[in-house]
C-alpha positions in Angstrom: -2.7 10.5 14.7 -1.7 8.3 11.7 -2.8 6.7 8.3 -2.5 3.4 7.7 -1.8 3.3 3.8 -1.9 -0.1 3.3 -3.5 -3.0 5.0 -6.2 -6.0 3.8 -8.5 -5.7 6.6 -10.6 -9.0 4.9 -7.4 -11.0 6.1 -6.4 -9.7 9.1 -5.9 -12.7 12.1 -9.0 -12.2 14.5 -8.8 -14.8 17.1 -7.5 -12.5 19.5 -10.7 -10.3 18.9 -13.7 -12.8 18.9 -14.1 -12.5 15.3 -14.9 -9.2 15.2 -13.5 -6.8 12.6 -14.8 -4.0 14.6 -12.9 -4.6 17.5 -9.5 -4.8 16.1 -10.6 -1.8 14.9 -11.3 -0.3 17.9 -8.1 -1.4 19.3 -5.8 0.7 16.4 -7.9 3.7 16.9 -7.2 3.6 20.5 -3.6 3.9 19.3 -4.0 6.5 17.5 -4.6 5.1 13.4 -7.5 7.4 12.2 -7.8 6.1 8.9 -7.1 3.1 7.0 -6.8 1.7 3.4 -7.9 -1.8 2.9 -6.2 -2.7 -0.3 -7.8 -4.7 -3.0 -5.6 -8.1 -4.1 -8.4 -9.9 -6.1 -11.5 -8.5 -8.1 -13.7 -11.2 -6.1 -13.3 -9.0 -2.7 -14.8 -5.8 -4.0 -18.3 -6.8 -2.5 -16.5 -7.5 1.4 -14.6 -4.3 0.9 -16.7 -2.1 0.2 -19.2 -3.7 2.4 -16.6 -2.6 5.3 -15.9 0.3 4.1 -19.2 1.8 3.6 -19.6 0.5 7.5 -17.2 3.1 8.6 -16.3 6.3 7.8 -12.7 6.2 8.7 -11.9 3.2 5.9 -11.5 3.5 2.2 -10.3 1.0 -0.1 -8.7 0.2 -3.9 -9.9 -2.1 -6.4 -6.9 -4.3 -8.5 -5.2 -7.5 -9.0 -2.3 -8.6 -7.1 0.7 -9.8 -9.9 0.6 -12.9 -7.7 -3.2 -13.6 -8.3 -2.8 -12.7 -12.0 -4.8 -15.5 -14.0 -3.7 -16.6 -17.5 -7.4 -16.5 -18.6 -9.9 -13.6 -16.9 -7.7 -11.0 -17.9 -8.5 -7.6 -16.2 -9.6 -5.3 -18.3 -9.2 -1.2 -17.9 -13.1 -0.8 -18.1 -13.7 -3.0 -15.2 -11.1 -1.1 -13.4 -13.0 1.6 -14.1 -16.8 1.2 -13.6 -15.0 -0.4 -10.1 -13.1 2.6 -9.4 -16.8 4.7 -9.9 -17.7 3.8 -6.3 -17.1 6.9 -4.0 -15.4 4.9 -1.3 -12.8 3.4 -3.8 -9.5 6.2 -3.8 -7.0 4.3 -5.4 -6.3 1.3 -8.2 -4.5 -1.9 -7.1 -2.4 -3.2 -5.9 -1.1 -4.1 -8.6 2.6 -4.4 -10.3 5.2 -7.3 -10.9 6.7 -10.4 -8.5 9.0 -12.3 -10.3 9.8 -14.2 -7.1 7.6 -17.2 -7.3 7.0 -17.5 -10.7 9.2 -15.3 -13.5 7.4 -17.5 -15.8 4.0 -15.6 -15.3 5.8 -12.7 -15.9 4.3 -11.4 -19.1 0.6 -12.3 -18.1 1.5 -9.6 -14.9 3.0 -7.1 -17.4 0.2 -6.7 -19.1 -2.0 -7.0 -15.9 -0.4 -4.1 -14.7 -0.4 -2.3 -18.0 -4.4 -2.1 -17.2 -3.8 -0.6 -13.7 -1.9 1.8 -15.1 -4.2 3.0 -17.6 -6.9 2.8 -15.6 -5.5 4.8 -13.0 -4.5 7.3 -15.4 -8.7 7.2 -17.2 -9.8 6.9 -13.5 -7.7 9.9 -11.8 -7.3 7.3 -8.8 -3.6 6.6 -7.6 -2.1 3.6 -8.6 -1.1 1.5 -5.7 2.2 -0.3 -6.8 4.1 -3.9 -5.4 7.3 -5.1 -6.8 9.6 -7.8 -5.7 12.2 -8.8 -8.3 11.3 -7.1 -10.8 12.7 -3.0 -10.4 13.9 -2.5 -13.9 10.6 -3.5 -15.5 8.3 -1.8 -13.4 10.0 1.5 -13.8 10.2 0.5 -17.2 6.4 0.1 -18.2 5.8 3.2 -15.3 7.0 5.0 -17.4 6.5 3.8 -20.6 2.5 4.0 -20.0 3.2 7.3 -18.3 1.5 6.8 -15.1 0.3 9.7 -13.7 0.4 9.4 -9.5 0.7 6.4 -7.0 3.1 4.9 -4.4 5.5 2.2 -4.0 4.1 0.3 -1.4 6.0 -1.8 1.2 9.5 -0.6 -0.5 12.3 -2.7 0.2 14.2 -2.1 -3.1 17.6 0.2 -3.6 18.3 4.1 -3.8 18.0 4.1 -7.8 14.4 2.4 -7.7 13.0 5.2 -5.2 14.8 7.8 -7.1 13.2 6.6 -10.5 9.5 6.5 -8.7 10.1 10.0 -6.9 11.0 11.0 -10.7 7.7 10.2 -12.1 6.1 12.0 -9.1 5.3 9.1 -7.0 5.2 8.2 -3.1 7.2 6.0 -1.0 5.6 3.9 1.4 7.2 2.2 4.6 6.1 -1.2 6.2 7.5 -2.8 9.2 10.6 -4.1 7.5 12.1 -0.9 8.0 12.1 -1.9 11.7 14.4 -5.2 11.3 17.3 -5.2 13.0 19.1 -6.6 9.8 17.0 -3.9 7.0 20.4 -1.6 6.6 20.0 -1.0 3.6 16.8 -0.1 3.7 17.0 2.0 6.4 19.9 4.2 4.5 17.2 4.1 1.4 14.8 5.6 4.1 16.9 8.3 5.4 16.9 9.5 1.7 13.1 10.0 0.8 12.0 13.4 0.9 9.6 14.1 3.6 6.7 15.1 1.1 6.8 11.9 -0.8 6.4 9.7 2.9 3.9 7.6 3.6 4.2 4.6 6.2 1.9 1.1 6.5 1.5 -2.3 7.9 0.4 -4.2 5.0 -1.2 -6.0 7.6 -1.5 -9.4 8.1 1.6 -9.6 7.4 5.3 -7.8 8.3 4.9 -7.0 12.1 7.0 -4.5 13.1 9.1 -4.8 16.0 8.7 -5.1 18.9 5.8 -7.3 17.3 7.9 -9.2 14.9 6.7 -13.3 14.7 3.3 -12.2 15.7 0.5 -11.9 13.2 0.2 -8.1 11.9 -2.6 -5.7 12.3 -3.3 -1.4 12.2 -2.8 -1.3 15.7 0.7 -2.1 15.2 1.3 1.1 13.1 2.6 3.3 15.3 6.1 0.8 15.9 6.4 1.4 12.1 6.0 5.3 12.7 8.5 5.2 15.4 11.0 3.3 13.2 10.8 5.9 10.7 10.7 8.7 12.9 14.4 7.5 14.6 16.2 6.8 11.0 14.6 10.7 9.8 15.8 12.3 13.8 12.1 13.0 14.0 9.7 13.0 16.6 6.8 10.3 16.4 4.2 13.3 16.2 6.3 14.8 13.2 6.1 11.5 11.6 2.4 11.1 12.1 1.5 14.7 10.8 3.8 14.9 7.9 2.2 11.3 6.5 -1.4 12.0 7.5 -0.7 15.3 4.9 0.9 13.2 2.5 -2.0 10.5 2.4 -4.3 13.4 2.2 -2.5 14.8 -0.8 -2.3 11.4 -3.0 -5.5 10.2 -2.0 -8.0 13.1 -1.5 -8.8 12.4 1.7 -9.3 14.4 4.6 -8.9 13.2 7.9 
């Protein structure tokens, strides 16, 4: 059985399913996903995600601000993180973090964006749910200057030094599809590396399909391609894989499945 740790269930591609949430739904549990985390990009889809996840017991979601949806006015402030972070389906804060890709020019309004998260996180004693592209050295940096207390690295594609630094502070490494791609080397020799207690795997659906899937829009059901990836660059069997990152979601998250 597995966890998917990061997905954005209010986005996924439905055509295929009539419309219907519920049946792609039904078609990951078939495979085997037994709980998923809808992840929170913009304060406006709190009410559709909890509304889904109060629908089913197997879903649970966070509450954040993407870096890429930062605004320069309507800052985000650690007490709406908060009072957010109150309802008992919310188990984590984010995602949140730094993407100089796009726009570097934004980068101080993200900065202190994700400042708030971590803080809030911290006040909240919910897991901070972390994204960086571009931008390694300052999001180590204001980790651990604001001394952020427990999260993951989600859909890590950076080098060994950045995991190292974020196993350091005590966090969790998460694996999307990417480490799939035929041309993710590097990555994959990153992956080989993470310790077995600090695993967690993903789709980040819609998006990142994992081989054999790759091109096609991504969904949960998908997730067991990305377990398989990571169970043949660790020499472990797909059921290892499942079982060691259904404990480790269980740990960082509080929930039991």
């Amino acid at each position: 059985m597995f966890i998917d740790s990061h997905c954005h269930l209010d986005r996924l591609h439905l055509e295929p399913y009539q419309g219907q949430l519920d049946m792609a739904l039904h078609a990951a549990r078939e495979q085997g996903v037994q709980h998923f985390l809808t992840v929170c990009v913009d304060l406006a889809d709190v009410p559709t995600l909890i509304a889904i996840a109060e629908a089913n017991s197997d879903i649970s979601l966070s509450v954040g601000v993407h870096p890429s949806d930062v605004a320069p006015i309507d800052e985000v402030t650690v007490a709406q993180l908060c009072d957010l972070a109150k309802h008992p389906k919310v188990v984590a804060i984010g995602e949140t973090g730094l993407d100089y890709y796009y726009h570097p020019e934004l980068a101080a309004g993200q900065q202190q964006s994700f400042i708030s998260h971590i803080l809030a996180s911290n006040q909240s004693g919910k897991p901070l749910i972390v994204h960086t592209r571009d931008a390694r050295a300052d999001t180590i940096a204001l980790l651990r200057e604001h001394k952020a207390q427990q999260g993951v690295l989600h859909c890590f594609t950076e080098d060994w030094d950045t995991a190292k630094a974020a196993l350091d502070l005590g966090f969790y490494i998460s694996l999307s599809g990417i480490v799939s791609f035929a041309n993710a080397k590097d990555l994959k020799e990153v992956a080989k590396k993470i310790p077995l207690d600090r695993l967690l795997i993903e789709t980040d659906s819609p998006y990142l399909a994992p081989v054999p899937y790759r091109g096609k829009k991504n969904e949960p059901r998908y997730l067991p391609a990305v377990a398989q990836a990571v169970a043949d660059i660790k020499g472990l069997s797909l059921a290892e894989i499942a079982a060691i990152t259904t404990r480790n979601f269980g740990q960082l998250f509080g929930v039991l499945v």
